[in-house]
N, C-alpha and C positions, 0 to 999 in steps of 0.2 A: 108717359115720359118718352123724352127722343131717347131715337135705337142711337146705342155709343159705344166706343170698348174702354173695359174696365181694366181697372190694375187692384187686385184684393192684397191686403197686408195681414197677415195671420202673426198672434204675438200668442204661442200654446205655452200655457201653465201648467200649476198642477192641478187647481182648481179651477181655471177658466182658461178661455181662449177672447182674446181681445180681435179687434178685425177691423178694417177701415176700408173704405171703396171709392178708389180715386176715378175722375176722369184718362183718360190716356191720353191727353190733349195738352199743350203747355200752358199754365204753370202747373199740373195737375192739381186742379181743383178738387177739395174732398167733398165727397157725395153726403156720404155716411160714415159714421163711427156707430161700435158697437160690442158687446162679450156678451158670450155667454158664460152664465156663473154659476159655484155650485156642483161643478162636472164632479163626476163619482158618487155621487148620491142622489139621493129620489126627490132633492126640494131645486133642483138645478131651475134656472131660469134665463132667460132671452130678453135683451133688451138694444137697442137701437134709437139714434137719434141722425136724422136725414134732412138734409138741406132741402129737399121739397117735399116732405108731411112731417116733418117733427120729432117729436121722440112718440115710441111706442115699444112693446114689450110685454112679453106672457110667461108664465108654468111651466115646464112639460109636465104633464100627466102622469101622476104617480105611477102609474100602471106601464109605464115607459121603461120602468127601474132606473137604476144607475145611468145618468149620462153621461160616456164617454167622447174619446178627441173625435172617433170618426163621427158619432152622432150629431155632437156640435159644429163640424165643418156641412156634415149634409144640412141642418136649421138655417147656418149661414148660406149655404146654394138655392133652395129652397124660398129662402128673402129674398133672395139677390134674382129669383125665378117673378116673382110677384112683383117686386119695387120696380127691378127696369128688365121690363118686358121688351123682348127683342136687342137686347142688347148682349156680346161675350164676355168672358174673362180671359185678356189677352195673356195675363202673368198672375202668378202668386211671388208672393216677396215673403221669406221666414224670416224672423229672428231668430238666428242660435247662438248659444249664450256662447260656447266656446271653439274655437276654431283651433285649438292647437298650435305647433311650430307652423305649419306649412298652411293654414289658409289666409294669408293678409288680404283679398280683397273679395268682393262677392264671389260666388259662384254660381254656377248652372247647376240645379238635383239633379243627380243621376244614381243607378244603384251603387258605382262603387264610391262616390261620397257619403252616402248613407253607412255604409258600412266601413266608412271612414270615423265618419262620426260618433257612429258606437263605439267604438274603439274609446271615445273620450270622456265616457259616461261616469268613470270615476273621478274623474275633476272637479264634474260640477252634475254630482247627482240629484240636486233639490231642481237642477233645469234641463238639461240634456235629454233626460229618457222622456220630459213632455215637450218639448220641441219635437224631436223625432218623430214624436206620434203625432202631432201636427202633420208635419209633410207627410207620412205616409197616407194620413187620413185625406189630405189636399191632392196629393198624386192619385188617388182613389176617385175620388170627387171630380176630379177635373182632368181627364186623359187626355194626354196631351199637348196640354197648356205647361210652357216655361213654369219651373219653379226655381226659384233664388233664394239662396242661404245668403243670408247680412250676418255677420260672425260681431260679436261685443267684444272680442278679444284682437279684432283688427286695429283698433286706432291707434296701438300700444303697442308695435309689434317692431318699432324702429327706435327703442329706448337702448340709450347707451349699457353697454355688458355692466358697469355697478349698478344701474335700476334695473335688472333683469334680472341677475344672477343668486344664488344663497353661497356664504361660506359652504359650502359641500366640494369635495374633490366634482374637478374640472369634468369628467364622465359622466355624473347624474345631472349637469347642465347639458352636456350633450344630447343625453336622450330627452332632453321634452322638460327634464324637472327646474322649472327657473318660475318666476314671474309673470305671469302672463298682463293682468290686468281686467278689467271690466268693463260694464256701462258705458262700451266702448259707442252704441249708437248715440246713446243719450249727449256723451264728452263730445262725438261728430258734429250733431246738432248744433249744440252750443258754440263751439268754432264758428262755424258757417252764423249763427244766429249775432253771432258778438262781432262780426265781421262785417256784418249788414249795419249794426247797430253803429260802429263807430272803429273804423280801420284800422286806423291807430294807435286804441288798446286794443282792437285785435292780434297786433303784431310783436306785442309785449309780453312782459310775466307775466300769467295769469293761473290762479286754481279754481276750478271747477270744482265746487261741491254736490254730488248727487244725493239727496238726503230724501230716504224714503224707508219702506221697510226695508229692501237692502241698500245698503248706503257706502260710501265710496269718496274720494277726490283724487282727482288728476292735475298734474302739474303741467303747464302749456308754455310754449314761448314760440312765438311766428304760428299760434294755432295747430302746434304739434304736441302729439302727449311725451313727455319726457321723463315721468315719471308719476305712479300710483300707489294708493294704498292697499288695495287689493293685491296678489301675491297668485302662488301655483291654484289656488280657489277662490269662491267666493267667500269665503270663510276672514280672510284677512283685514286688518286695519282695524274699521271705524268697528263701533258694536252698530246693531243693526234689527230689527223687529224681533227675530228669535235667533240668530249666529252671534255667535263670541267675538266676532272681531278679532285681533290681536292676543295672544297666547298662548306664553311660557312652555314650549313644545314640552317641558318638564312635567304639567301637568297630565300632559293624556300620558307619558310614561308613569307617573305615579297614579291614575286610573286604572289604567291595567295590571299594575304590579302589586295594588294596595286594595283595590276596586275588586278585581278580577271582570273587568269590565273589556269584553271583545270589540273588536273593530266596527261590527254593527252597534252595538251598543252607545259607545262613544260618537258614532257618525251621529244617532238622531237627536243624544246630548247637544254637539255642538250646533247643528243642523235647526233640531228645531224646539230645543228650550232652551236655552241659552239666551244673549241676548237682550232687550229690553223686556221680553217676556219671562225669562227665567232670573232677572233682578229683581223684579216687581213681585213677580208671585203671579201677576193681574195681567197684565194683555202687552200685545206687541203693539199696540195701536197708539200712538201718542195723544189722538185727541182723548183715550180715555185715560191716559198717567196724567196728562193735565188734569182733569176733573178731578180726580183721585185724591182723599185726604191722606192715604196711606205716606208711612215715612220711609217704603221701600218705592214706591211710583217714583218719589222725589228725589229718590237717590240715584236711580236708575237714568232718570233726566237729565241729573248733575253731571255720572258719569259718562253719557254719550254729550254733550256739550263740551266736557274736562278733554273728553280723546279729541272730538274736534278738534279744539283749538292747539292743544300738541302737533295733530297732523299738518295743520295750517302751516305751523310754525317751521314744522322739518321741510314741506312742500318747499315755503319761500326762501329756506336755507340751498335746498338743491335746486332754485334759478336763481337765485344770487341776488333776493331783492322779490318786491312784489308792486305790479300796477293793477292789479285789479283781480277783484272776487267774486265768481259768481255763484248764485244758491241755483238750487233747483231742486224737482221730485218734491212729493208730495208734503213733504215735510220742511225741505228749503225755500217752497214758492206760498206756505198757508202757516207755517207755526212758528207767527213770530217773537212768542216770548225765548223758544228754542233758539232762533236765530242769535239774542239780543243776549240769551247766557252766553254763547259760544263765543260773542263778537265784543263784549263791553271789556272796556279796561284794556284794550290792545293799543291804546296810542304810540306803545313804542315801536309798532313795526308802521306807525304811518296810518293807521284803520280808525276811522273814527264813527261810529254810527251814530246817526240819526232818530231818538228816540220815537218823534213822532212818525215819521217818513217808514219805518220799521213797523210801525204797531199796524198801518193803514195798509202793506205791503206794496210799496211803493215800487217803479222800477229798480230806482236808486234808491237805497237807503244809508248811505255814506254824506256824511256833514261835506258842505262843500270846501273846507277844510283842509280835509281828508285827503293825505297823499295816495292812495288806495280808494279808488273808486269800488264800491261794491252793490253789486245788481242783483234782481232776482227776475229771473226767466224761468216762462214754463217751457217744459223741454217736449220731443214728440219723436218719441222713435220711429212710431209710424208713417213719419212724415219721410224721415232716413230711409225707412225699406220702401217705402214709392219711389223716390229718386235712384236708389241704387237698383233698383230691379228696371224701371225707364232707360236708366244709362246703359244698363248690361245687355239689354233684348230691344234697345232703340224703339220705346214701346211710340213716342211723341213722335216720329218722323214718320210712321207707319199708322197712326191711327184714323178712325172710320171717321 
């Protein structure tokens, strides 16, 4: 393979690390995608698919133990040693989930962002402490080499003070406690992709639905977010694979009072049975509540549909109107009976779906009718953190 410089995209979980390897050259072209999955246990696995030999993928050998973040960035350096030989890695690009008050745009790692970041690890514990261990694991693997934090809490971070804020005395907004927001890469993308698509309705009301195991919508107008359903966590709004969603703060006080259930207790409650997994009984996975003859899958279906289309509704109330809806995530861009509950019977805000156009997952699945155009795009944050790490470190004017 020609000698080239890379830009690697690290997306660290809790159970995997996702990774893509771009050219450094304009439009950066993606080489490969790829995760390793599994991490923390002895059946973890490696898999990769590359625009010149395919997909491929292996094991690690029991005898390995547990694979951990550093492990899995060394399997990815390792590839990246074997596929393209003679070639560097000019940048890493992170995702981390939350950026707090003060990070709205990328940044350059350095140790005292790190130790900024931890700081934030109570916000968003199901992602923060495996991000982290990403970079640290990347700063380890690659000395040197720029690394760049892409924050999911950036997109959202110029919402007027009523989509920010809680009734709470004015001080606990001060310090940090307000709204932050999500899926801020995923809602970037989308922007930029609906913009390409048709200017337009880019420039109009629009909500963004991220629907996936965590799941989410943003409300846009001129391709800015204006407001979310997500809140000071990832915990808020829609319900979600295993999080609660939205939730009578009443509850976790009567857990505690009536429960005597402590603050860890109640974290891995909401955290990680809750949810479409903790309605069900059965899994966070929707392809398996569809299969599902159970009358808890089916309720559990109904009620993440039911919240949708409420959030829909509040979304197009705070832009004052709606031109258009997009789906996305794994569950807004593949499950379309999911979509067709959330979305039938809404003629009164102007939404008309397309039953067949729907079932096929078409781009548009909105009757042409339809005052309310509604698309489904796949989304790619990986594609965000190449571009935001390129623009930050000028990776395209400098490459070999």
């Amino acid at each position: 393979m020609t000698a080239r410089s890379l830009l690697l995209t690290l997306n660290a979980g809790s159970s995997s690390v996702k990774f893509g390897v771009y050219a450094a050259t304009d439009p950066l072209p993606l080489l490969a995608s790829g995760q390793i999955e599994g991490l923390l246990s002895e059946h973890a696995s490696f898999s990769v698919t590359s625009t010149a030999d395919g997909a491929s993928g292996y094991r690690f050998h029991p005898d390995m133990g547990p694979i951990g973040h550093a492990e899995a960035v060394q399997a990815i350096l390792r590839w990246l040693q074997r596929a393209h030989v003679g070639t560097s890695v000019k940048a890493v690009s992170h995702r981390v989930v939350h950026g707090g008050i003060h990070h709205v745009m990328p940044a350059s790692i350095d140790d005292a962002l790190v130790t900024d970041l931890e700081r934030l690890v109570p916000l968003a514990p199901l992602h923060q402490p495996h991000n982290l261990a990403g970079i640290r694991a990347a700063r380890a693997a690659f000395p040197g080499v720029p690394q760049i934090a892409c924050f999911d809490t950036s997109f959202h971070r110029n919402h007027p003070f009523v989509a920010d804020t809680f009734a709470l005395p004015r001080s606990y907004y001060d310090e940090g406690i307000r709204r932050y927001g999500f899926h801020g890469l995923s809602y970037e993308f989308m922007a930029r992709r609906l913009r390409a698509y048709d200017p337009v309705l880019a420039h109009g009301r629009v909500i963004v639905a991220h629907l996936g195991n965590g799941a989410s919508m943003c409300a846009m107008r001129d391709g800015r977010s204006v407001a979310s359903t997500m809140g000071f966590t990832a915990l808020d709004g829609l319900p979600m694979g295993t999080r609660c969603g939205q939730l009578d703060p009443g509850v976790v006080l009567y857990l505690m009072a009536e429960k005597g259930m402590d603050a860890a207790a109640i974290t891995e409650l909401l955290y990680q049975h809750a949810g479409l997994k903790g309605m069900s009984g059965l899994s966070h996975d929707v392809r398996e509540l569809q299969g599902s003859d159970s009358p808890a899958a089916r309720d559990a279906l109904a009620y993440f549909a039911d919240r949708g289309r409420r959030e829909i509704g509040g979304l197009a109330a705070s832009l004052g109107g709606l031109d258009a809806l997009v789906l996305t995530g794994g569950i807004g861009e593949n499950a379309a009976s999911v979509r067709a509950a959330m979305l039938t019977d809404m003629d009164w805000m102007g939404l008309q779906i397309d039953p067949e156009a729907n079932q096929r997952n078409a781009t548009v699945i909105s009757l042409p009718s339809s005052r309310v155009t509604v698309l489904v795009f796949r989304t790619d944050e990986e594609r965000m953190l190449a571009e935001h790490a390129a623009e930050l470190v000028d990776l395209r004017s400098r490459a070999a």
